[in-house]
Every structure is written in structure tokens, then in C-alpha cells.
N, C-alpha and C positions, 0 to 999 in steps of 0.2 A: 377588527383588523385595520380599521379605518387608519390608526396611526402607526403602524409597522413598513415599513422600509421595503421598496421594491427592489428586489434582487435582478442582478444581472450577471448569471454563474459561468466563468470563463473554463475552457476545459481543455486539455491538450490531446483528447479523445474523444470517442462517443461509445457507448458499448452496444451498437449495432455497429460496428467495426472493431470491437475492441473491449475484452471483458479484464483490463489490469485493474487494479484495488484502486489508484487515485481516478481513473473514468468512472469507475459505479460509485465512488462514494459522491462523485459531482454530481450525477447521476442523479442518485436517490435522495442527495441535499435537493434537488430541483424538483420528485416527485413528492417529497416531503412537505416543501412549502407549496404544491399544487395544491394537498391534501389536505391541507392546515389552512386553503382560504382566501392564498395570496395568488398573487401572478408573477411567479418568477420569467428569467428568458434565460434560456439555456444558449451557449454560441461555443461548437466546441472543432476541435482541429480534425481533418477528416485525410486520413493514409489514402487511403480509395480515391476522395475525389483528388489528390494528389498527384498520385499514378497515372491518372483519367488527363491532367492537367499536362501533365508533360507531355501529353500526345498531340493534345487541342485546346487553343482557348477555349473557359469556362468562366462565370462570372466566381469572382474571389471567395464571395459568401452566396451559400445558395438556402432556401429552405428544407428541411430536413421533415417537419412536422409542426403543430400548433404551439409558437413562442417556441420553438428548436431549430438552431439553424447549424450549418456545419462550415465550413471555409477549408482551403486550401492553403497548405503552406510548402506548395513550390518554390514559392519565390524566397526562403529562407537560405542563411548558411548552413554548411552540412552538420556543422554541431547543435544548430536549430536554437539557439539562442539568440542571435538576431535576424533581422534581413536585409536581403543584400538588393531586393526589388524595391524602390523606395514608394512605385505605384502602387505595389498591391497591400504594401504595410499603408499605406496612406486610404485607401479604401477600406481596407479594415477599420482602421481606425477612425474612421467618417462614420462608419456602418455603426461601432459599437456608442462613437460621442454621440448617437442622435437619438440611441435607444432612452426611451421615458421609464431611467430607474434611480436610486438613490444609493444603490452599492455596487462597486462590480466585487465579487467576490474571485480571482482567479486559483483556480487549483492546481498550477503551476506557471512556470516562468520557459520552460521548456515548451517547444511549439507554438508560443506567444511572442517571445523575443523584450528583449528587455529594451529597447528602442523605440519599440511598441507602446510598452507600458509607461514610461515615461510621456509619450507623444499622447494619451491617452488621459493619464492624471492634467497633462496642462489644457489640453480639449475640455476637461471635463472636472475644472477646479470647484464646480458646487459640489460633487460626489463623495463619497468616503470609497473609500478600498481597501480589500482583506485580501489575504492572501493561505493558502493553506498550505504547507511542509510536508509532503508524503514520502520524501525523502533525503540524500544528503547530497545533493547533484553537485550544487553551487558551492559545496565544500567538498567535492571529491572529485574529479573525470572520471573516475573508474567505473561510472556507471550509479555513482552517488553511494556505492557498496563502504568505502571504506575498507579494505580489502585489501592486500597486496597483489601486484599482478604476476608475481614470478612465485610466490608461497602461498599463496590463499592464507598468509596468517593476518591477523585483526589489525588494522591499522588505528590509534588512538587521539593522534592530531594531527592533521596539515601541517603544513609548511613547503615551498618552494622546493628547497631541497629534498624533503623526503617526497615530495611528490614529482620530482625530476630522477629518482631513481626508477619510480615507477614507467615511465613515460621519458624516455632518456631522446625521444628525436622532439621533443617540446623544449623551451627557453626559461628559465629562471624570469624572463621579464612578460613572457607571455604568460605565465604563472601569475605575475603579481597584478597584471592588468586586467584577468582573468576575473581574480576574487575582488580587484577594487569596482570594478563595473557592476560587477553582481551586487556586493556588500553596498554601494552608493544605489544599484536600483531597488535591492529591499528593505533597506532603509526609509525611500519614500512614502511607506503603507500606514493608512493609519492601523491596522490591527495585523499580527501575522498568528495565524492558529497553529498550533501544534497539537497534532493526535497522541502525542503520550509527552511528557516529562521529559523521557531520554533525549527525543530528539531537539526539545528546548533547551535543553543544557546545553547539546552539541554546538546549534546556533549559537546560543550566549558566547560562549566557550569560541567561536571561529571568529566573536567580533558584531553578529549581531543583535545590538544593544538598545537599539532607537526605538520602534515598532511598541505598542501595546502587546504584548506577548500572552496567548490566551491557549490553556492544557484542555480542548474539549476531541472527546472522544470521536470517529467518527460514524458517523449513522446507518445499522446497519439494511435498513429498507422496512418499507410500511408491508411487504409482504412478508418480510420473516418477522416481522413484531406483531402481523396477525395469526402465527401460528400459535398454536395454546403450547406453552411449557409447564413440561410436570410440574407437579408441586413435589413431590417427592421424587427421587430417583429410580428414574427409570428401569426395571431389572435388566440388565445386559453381562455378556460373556466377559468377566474380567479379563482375561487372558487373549481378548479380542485386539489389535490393533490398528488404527488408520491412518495411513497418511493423506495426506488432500492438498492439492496443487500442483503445477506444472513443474516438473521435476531437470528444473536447470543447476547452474554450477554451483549456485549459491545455495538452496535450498535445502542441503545435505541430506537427500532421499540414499547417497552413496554411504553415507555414514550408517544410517538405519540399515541400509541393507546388508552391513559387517555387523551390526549390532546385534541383527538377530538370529545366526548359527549359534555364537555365542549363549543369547539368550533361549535357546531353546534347547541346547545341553543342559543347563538346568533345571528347564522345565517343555516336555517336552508337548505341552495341550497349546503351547502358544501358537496362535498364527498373526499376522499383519495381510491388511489388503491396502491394497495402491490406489487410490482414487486419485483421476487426474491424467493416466499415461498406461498406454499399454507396453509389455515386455519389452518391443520391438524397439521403441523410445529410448528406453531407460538404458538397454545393451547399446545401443548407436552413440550414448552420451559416455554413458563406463562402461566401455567393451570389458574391461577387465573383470567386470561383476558377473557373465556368464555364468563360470560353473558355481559362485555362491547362489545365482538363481535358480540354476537345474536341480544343485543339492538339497534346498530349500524344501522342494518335492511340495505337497499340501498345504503347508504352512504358510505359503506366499499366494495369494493373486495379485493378479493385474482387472482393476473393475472398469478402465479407461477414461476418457473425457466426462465430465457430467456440465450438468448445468447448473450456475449457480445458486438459479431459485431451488433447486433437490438439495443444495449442500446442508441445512440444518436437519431434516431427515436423513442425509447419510449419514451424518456425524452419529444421529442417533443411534443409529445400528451397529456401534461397534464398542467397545469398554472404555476404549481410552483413544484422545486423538494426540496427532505427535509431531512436533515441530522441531524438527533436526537443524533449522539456517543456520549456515557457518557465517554470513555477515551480520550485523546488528537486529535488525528490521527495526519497524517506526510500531505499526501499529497493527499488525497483521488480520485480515478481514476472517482468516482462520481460525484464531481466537475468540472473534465475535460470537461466527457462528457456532463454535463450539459452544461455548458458555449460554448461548439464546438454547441449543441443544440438554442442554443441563451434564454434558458430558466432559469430565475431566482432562486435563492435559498433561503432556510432560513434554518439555521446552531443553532449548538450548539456554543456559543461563548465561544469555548475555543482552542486551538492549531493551525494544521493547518486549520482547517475551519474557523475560525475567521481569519486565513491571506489571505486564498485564496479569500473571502467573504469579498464585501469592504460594511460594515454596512452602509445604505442609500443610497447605489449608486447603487448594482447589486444585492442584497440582501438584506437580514434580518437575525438577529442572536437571539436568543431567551435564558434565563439564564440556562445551564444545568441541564440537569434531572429536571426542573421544569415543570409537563403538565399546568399548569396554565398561565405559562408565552409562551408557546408553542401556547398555543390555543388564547393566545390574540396577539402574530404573524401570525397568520390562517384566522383570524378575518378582524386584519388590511389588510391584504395580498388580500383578499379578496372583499374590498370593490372596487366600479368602477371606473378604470386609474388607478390604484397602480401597476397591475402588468405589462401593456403597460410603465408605466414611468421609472419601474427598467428594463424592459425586453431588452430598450430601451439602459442599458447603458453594458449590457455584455459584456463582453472581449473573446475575441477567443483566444485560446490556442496557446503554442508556433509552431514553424512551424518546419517542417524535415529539414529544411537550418539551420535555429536560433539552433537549438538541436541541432546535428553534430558539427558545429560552435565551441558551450560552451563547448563540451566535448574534443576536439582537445585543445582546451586555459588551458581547467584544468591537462590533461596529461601534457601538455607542460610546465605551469606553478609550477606542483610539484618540491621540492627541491629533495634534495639528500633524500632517504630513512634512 
């Protein structure tokens, strides 16, 4: 290990505050090269000491744990892209130029500040920098969804105007200087990663061009790659289904839950359970789903919150798992754990679910936001050998050698900044 590269992994969370897909994959990038030999430093954006911050001074970065530290970003603009405190971005950025590493790897630009990051590459011109994509921020406001905000229908490229119809009290010029500042500070990186294809095309495609551009997966932790996966398919209830995740706008847990009266007139052994939210959740987000969940009767639970380390065990426990999102996704961490599960899926066919999900082979994809065409995926998925014959052909997730590996070759392979 003597000639591998000391990481210094930036993070716009920590998930002791915070368990979203880009924290844990920073996360477990950081426990992964613990594991592997190396001395990574973890320095990640902390809501909490935030909150805390606004009451009382507090030093800017504080320790967290051994090589983990956490900071504050009070002193940010509200869209959290820059900051508007020029002392405590300058203390950050003292804190991070002084750390003894050879990369900063950051896993977004969001609660970092792109002022930062700049102030940072010229502190620390002997360094390389990666950056990782978990989503489409810097090409979207709406939340990086891609989305429309008055139709929920699929939005397929920016532009000023179509993103002023979205956001009609914003400026056609605050647009432009929006994406040049972004697009001018991702540009600076010598590597930027991309967890799936779709969302590298998307970059290409909005103009980011410069960057070493690198397709590695992300890693799903040294504890779900020490659980033993079948060799063979597991036997489970075909007719079983699960959702898993936090059931907001995008996620379309609304769509599944039109999907399956539908699908249970057809057949009526089917059930679905909920991992992730209980009733009480789901009715307060779609009141209007009430009586499809009373009528539901059997067929439905709610299994509520879990933790993430049970999720490749949940997934086990059910025939098929199901991923409804009505926006793109990147790289969904749902997918992982299914496939580390050896359990089948059936997807929205559109982003990264359609790339991770090989239609006829390991899954099923069903047309977006259609519960119709949903529930004749449920259906099919359902009848006897269908779920043995795709279960049969899942793919296990990439491994903590193969990860480490790609990420050393994209560091290495970045040009000049």
C-alpha cells in the first residue's frame, strides 16, 4: 500500500445524522479504504452541528471520531452552494489545505460551496481531485430530479427557458450564471465519477466535457459484501412484494399502490409489504390513497423504518423487490442491495434503473408512472418459474478490490486541472 494515494473524502453529510445514498456511499468509500490498509480522512457537512451553530459559537470543524471530522455550514447561502461567511469558508479551507493527503475525493458540491472548492484546488495545487455525481443538482434546481414542478412529467434537457417555466420568480440571467459557475467549477477536477452511464451522458450532454469522466459503480459496504450470497436462488413467495425506501414524491410508492388492486384482481395470492414508512406516512403524503389502502385489506403491510445494515436480509424475504421512481435515479443503493440479495427486480424503465436492470434477464421494467402497466409486471412476475428463472440470473455487486482498483485508475488517469 506503500504507493496508493491518501484520500481525503469530502461529504455533504455524515450518516450519524444522516442515512441519504451520496453520505453512506462517502461513508463506506472511507470504511472501505480503512479496511483495505490505507488511512483515509473523512470531513463531512454536519445539519446538527449547524442548528447548534446558530444558537452559539462553535469551532467551524470539530472532531467527530478517529480521521472523521464534521463542520458546520451555517455560514452558507440558502441554496448551499456557496458561502456568504468568507471566515468560516476560509477556516475550512485552512483545515482541509493542511490535511497530509494526495486526493480530495468530494462527493458533492452541494454543502461544500463552489468557492470553497476553487479556494481549495489553488491552496493545494500539488493534490489531484475527484469528484463523485450522485445526482443532477448543478443541471437541475428542482431538486437535481429533472422533473417538472407543475406535472411531475420527465424533464429531458435544460435550458433557461424551460427551466424559467419551472421557477417563473427566477431570471433567465440568474439561470445562465447559475450553470456557468457550476459548469467553470466542475470543470476544474482532474477526475469526475459517475455511478452509472445515464447520469454521464446527462453531464456530457449539459456541457460537461473537460474532467476525466469515469462509469464506477458505487460500493455497496464491507458489511453487506461479508454476508454469504446464495449460490443458487433462494426459494421465496413469487407473488411476494417489496418496496424499500422513504416513500416521498419522487419515489412513486403512489403508483405501486394503484398498481396493486389492479394486480390482485388478477391474481388474487399477491401481497406487497412497505419497508421504509408506516400507513400513517404514506396517507399524510397521498391522502387520496386511503381507501386503496383499507381495500387492500391483507395484501398490504406497512413493515416501517429499518436500518440499513437489515436491508440485504429484507430484500431476501420477499420474491421480487420494486422500484416505481417517477424521476430518473443515478444509481439507486436499492438495486445494490437487491442484487447482493440475489432477489429480482422490476423497475421504472427509465434512467438508472433501466441500466442497472437488464429487462428479461434479472428483471422486469414496467412503463413510468403507469399503475396499469405496473400491475401487468406483478402479474407476469408472479406466475410459477418466472421468479426462479430471473432470480437465477442476478448479478452480485461490484467487490471492495474491483472499487479501490477503478478509483486509483480515475485519480490517476485525470489530466491537468
Amino acid at each position: 500500500m506503500a504507493d496508493a494515494p491518501r484520500i481525503c473524502i469530502v461529504s455533504h453529510s455524515h450518516p450519524d445524522f444522516s442515512k441519504g445514498g451520496g453520505e453512506m456511499a462517502a461513508h463506506r468509500q472511507f470504511t472501505a479504504l480503512r479496511h483495505a490498509g490505507r488511512r483515509p480522512i473523512l470531513v463531512a457537512a454536519s445539519d446538527v452541528g449547524t442548528r447548534y451553530a446558530a444558537l452559539r459559537p462553535i469551532e467551524p470543524v470539530m472532531r467527530q471520531a478517529e480521521d472523521e471530522y464534521i463542520y458546520t455550514f451555517a455560514g452558507m447561502a440558502d441554496d448551499r452552494l456557496a458561502w456568504e461567511d468568507p471566515h468560516q469558508r476560509r477556516v475550512l479551507v485552512d483545515f482541509l489545505a493542511s490535511l497530509p493527503v494526495d486526493v480530495f475525493h468530494l462527493h458533492h458540491y452541494w454543502r461544500v460551496g463552489t468557492d470553497l472548492i476553487v479556494d481549495l484546488m489553488a491552496a493545494r495545487p500539488d493534490a489531484r481531485f475527484a469528484i463523485t455525481m450522485h445526482e443532477m443538482l448543478a443541471i437541475c434546481l428542482h431538486y437535481g430530479q429533472m422533473v417538472r414542478t407543475q406535472s411531475r412529467e420527465l424533464c429531458r434537457a435544460e435550458s433557461p427557458m424551460r427551466c424559467l417555466t419551472c421557477f417563473p420568480d427566477q431570471t433567465l440571467e440568474r439561470f445562465a450564471i447559475r450553470k456557468a459557475t457550476l459548469l467553470s467549477t466542475l470543470s476544474r477536477f482532474h477526475a469526475v465519477i459517475h455511478p452509472s452511464a445515464f447520469i454521464r451522458d446527462r453531464y456530457l450532454a449539459w456541457g460537461l466535457t473537460r474532467p476525466h469522466a469515469a462509469v464506477i459503480e458505487n460500493y455497496l459496504g464491507d458489511e453487506a459484501l461479508a454476508l454469504p450470497r446464495p449460490i443458487s436462488p433462494v426459494p421465496a413467495d413469487a407473488a411476494s412484494f417489496g418496496f424499500f425506501g422513504s416513500p416521498t414524491l419522487f419515489k412513486g410508492l403512489d403508483v405501486l399502490l394503484r398498481a396493486l388492486p389492479l394486480a390482485l384482481r388478477a391474481n388474487p395470492a399477491i401481497t406487497l409489504t412497505v419497508f421504509g414508512a408506516e400507513r400513517e406516512e404514506v396517507v399524510k403524503l397521498f391522502p387520496g390513497l386511503d381507501p386503496v389502502i383499507t381495500d387492500a385489506g391483507r395484501a398490504l403491510a406497512f413493515a416501517g423504518r429499518y436500518d440499513p445494515a437489515d436491508a440485504v436480509a429484507l430484500m431476501g424475504s420477499v420474491g421480487w423487490a420494486i422500484m416505481p421512481s417517477i424521476w430518473w435515479e443515478n444509481s439507486p443503493v436499492v438495486i445494490q442491495e437487491a442484487r447482493r440479495a440475489g432477489t429480482p427486480l422490476i423497475v421504472a424503465d427509465i434512467g438508472g434503473m433501466a441500466e442497472k436492470v437488464a429487462e428479461g434477464i434479472d428483471g422486469m421494467h414496467f412503463k413510468r408512472a403507469s399503475p396499469v402497466d405496473l400491475a401487468r409486471a406483478m402479474v407476469e412476475a408472479a406466475t410459477p418459474g418466472t421468479r426462479d428463472r430471473y432470480a437465477a440470473s442476478v448479478r452480485d455487486v461490484i467487490t471492495r478490490d474491483e472499487f479501490l482498483a477503478a478509483l486509483d485508475d480515475a485519480y490517476a488517469a485525470g489530466g491537468a486541472a
